[in-house]
C-alpha positions as CSV (number, residue, x, y, z in Angstrom):
1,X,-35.5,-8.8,37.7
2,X,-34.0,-6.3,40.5
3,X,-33.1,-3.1,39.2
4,X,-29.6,-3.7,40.4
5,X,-29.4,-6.3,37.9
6,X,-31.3,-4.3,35.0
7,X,-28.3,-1.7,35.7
8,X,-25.6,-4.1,35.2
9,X,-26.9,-5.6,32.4
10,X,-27.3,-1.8,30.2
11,X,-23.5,-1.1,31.8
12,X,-22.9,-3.8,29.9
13,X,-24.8,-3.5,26.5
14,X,-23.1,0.4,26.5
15,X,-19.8,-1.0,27.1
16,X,-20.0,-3.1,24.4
17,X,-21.0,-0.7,21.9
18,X,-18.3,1.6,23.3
19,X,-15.6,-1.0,22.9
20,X,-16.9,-1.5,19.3
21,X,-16.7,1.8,17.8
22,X,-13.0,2.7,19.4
23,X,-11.8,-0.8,17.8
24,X,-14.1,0.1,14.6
25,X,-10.7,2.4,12.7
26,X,-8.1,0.3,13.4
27,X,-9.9,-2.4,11.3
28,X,-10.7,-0.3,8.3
29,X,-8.1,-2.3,6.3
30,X,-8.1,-5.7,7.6
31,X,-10.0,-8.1,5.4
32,X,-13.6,-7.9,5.2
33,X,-14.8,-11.6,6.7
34,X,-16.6,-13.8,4.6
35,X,-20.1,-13.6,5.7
36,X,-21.8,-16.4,7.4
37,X,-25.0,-16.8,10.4
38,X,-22.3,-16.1,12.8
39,X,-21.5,-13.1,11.5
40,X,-24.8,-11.2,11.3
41,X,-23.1,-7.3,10.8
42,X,-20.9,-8.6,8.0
43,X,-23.1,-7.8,4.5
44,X,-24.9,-10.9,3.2
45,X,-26.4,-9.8,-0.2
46,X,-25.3,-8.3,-3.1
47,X,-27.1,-5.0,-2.5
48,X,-25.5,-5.2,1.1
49,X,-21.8,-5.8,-0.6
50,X,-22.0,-3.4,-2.7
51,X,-23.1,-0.4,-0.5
52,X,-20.1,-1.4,1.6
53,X,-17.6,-1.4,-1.5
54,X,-19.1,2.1,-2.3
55,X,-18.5,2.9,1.2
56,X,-15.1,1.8,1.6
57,X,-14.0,3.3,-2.1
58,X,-15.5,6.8,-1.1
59,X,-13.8,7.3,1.8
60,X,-10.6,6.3,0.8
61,X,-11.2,8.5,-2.6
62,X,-11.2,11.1,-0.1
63,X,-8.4,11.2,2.0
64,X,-6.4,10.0,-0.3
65,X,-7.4,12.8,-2.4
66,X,-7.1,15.3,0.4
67,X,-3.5,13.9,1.3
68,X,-2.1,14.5,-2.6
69,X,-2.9,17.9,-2.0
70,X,-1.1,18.1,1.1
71,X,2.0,16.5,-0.6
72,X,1.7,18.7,-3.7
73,X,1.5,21.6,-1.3
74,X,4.7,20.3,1.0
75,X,7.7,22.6,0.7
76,X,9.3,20.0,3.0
77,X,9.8,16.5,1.1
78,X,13.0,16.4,-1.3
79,X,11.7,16.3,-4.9
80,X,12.5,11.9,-5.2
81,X,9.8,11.5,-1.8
82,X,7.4,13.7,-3.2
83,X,7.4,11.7,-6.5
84,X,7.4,8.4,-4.9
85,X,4.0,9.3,-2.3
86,X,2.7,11.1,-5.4
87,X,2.9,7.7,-7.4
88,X,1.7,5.6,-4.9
89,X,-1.0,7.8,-4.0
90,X,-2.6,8.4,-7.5
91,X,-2.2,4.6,-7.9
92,X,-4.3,4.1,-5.1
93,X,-6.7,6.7,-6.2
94,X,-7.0,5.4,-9.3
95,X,-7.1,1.4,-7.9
96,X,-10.1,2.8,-5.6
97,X,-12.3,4.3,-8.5
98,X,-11.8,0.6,-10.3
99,X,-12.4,-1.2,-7.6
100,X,-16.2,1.3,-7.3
101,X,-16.8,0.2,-10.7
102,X,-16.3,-3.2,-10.5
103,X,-18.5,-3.9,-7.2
104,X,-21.2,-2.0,-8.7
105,X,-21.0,-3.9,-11.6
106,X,-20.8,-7.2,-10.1
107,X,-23.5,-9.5,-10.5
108,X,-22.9,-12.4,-7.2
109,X,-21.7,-11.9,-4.3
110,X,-18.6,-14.1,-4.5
111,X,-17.3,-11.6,-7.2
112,X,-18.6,-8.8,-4.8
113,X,-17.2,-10.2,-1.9
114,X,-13.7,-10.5,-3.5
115,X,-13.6,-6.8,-5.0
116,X,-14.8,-6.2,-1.7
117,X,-11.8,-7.6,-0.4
118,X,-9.1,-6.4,-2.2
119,X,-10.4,-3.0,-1.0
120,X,-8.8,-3.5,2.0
121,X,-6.0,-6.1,1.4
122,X,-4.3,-5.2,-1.8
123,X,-4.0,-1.5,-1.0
124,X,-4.0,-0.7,2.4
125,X,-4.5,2.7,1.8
126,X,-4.8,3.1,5.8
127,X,-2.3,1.2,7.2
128,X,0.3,2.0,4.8
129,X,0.0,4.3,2.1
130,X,-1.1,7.2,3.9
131,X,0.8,6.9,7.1
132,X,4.5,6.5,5.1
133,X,3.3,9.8,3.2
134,X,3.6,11.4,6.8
135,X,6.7,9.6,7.9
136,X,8.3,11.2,4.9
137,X,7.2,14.5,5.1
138,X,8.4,14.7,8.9
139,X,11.4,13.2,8.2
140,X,12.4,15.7,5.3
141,X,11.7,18.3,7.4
142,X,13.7,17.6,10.3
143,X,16.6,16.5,7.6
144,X,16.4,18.8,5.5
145,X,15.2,22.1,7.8
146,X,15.1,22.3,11.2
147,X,18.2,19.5,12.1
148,X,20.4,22.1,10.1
149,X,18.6,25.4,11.2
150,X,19.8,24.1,14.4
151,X,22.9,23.3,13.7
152,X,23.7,26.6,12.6
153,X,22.8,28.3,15.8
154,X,25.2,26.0,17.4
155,X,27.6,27.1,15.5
156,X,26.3,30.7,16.0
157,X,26.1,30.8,19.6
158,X,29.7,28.4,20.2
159,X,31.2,31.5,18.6
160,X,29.4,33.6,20.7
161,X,31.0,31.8,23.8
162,X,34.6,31.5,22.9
163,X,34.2,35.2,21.4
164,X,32.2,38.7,22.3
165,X,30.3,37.2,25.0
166,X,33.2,34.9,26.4
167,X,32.9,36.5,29.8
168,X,29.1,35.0,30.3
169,X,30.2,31.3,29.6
170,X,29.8,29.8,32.7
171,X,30.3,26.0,33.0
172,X,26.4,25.3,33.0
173,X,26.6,27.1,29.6
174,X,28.9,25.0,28.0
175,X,27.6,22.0,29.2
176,X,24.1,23.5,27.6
177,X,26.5,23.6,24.1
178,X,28.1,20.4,24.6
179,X,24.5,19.1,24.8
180,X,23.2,20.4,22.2
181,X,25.2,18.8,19.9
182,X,25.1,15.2,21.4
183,X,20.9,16.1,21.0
184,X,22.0,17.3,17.0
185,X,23.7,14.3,16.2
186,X,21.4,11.9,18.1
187,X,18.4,13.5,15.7
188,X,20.5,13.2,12.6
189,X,21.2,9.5,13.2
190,X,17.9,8.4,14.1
191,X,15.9,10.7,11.3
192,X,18.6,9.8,8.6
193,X,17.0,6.8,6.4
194,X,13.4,7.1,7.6
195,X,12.0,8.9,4.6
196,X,13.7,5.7,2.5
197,X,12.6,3.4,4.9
198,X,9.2,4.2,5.3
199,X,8.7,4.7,1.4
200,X,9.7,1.4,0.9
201,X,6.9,-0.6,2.7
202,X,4.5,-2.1,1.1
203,X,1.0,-3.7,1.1
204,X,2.8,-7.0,0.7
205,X,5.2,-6.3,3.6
206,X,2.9,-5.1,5.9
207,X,0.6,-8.3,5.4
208,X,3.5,-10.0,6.4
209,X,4.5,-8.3,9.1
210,X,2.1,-5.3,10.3
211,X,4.9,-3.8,12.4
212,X,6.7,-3.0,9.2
213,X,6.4,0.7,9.6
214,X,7.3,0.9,13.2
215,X,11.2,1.1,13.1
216,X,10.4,4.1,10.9
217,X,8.2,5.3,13.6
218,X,10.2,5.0,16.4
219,X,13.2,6.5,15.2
220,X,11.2,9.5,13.5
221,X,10.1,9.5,17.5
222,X,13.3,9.3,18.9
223,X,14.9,12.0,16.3
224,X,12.1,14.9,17.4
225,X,12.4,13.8,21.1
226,X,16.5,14.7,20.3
227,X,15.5,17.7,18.0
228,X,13.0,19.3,21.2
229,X,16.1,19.0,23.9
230,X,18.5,20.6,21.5
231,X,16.0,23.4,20.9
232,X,15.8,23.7,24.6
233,X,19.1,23.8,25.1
234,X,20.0,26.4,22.1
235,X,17.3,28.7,23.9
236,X,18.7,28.3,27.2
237,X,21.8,30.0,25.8
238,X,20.2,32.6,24.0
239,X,18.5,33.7,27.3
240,X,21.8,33.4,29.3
241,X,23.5,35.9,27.1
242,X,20.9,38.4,26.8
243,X,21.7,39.1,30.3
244,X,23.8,41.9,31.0
């Protein structure tokens, strides 16, 4: 074989490895295949299964342990989200130290390979539980803090404009003010409802449909986008009329 060829073919092999450990997370809660000759990295024994239930239990006992702190710790979620992720999360918790015990303590594989399965399919602790916990959290903030700290200095620097410092407006300035609040009320429409919206997914809805989180997404998206030109334009201002 030419060494040409000897290169092409390890390009190859490293690719594929490559390829296989970027695509590796976004699979961590899709069902765990049944194993078969064709599927030689899928576990075939008991032993095998139940390493990978350990495995699978331990890391989700861990970040979903880690994100419950993060929650308790939020100053940003209203009271009724906090509850609601708090619920879900310790359910899951909880669901995950079961499902440890029961794979250890299964004697066949066809029990193993169904606790095993239901790991990953009746919680989706990755795919759902965890990522609506953030959703929320972003959503109350921009709700509940910065959408109406912003609003304020509208207010603030409007009167500014029409009063002490009347003689700066200029018609770039106003235009800056009249922008800022279309960007305002753009980010309170989109971020209003996302909180609710993203809380309300679940394990069963996202099997169904595994774009159910993404209207929550894109609208949490489309609110900060808003929330970043209004800042923009609120500092614009400020800078303007510091200028003698």
């Amino acid at each position: 074989m030419s060494r040409r060829s000897i290169g092409i073919i390890t390009a190859a092999t490293a690719g594929i490895a490559c390829a296989a450990l970027i695509g590796g997370p976004a699979l961590a809660d899709t069902p765990t295949p049944t194993p078969s000759p064709s599927a030689s990295h899928a576990p075939k024994t008991l032993a095998q299964l139940q390493a990978a239930g350990a495995k699978a239990t331990s890391d989700r006992e861990t970040k979903i342990t880690a994100a419950i702190a993060k929650v308790n710790a939020d100053t940003y979620l209203s009271s009724g989200d906090k509850s609601t992720i708090l619920g879900t999360l310790n359910a899951n918790l909880a669901a995950m130290k079961s499902s440890a015990s029961a794979i250890a303590a299964d004697t066949t594989t066809t029990q193993a390979e169904a606790d095993l399965k239901k790991v990953y399919d009746a919680y989706r602790v990755y795919a759902v539980a965890l990522p609506q916990a953030r959703l929320a959290s972003d959503a109350d903030r921009l709700t509940g803090t910065t959408i109406p700290k912003l609003t304020t200095q509208q207010s603030t620097l409007a009167g500014l404009l029409s009063g002490k410092d009347k003689a700066k407006s200029t018609p770039a300035l106003q235009s800056e003010l009249s922008d800022l609040g279309s960007q305002l009320s753009t980010a309170s429409h989109d971020a209003s409802g996302v909180a609710a919206a993203a809380l309300a997914v679940t394990p069963s809805a996202y099997d169904a449909n595994h774009s159910a989180l993404s209207s929550a997404k894109s609208s949490l998206a489309s609110a900060r986008a808003a929330v970043k030109k209004a800042q923009a334009d609120a500092k614009a201002i400020r800078q303007a009329l510091k200028k003698k």
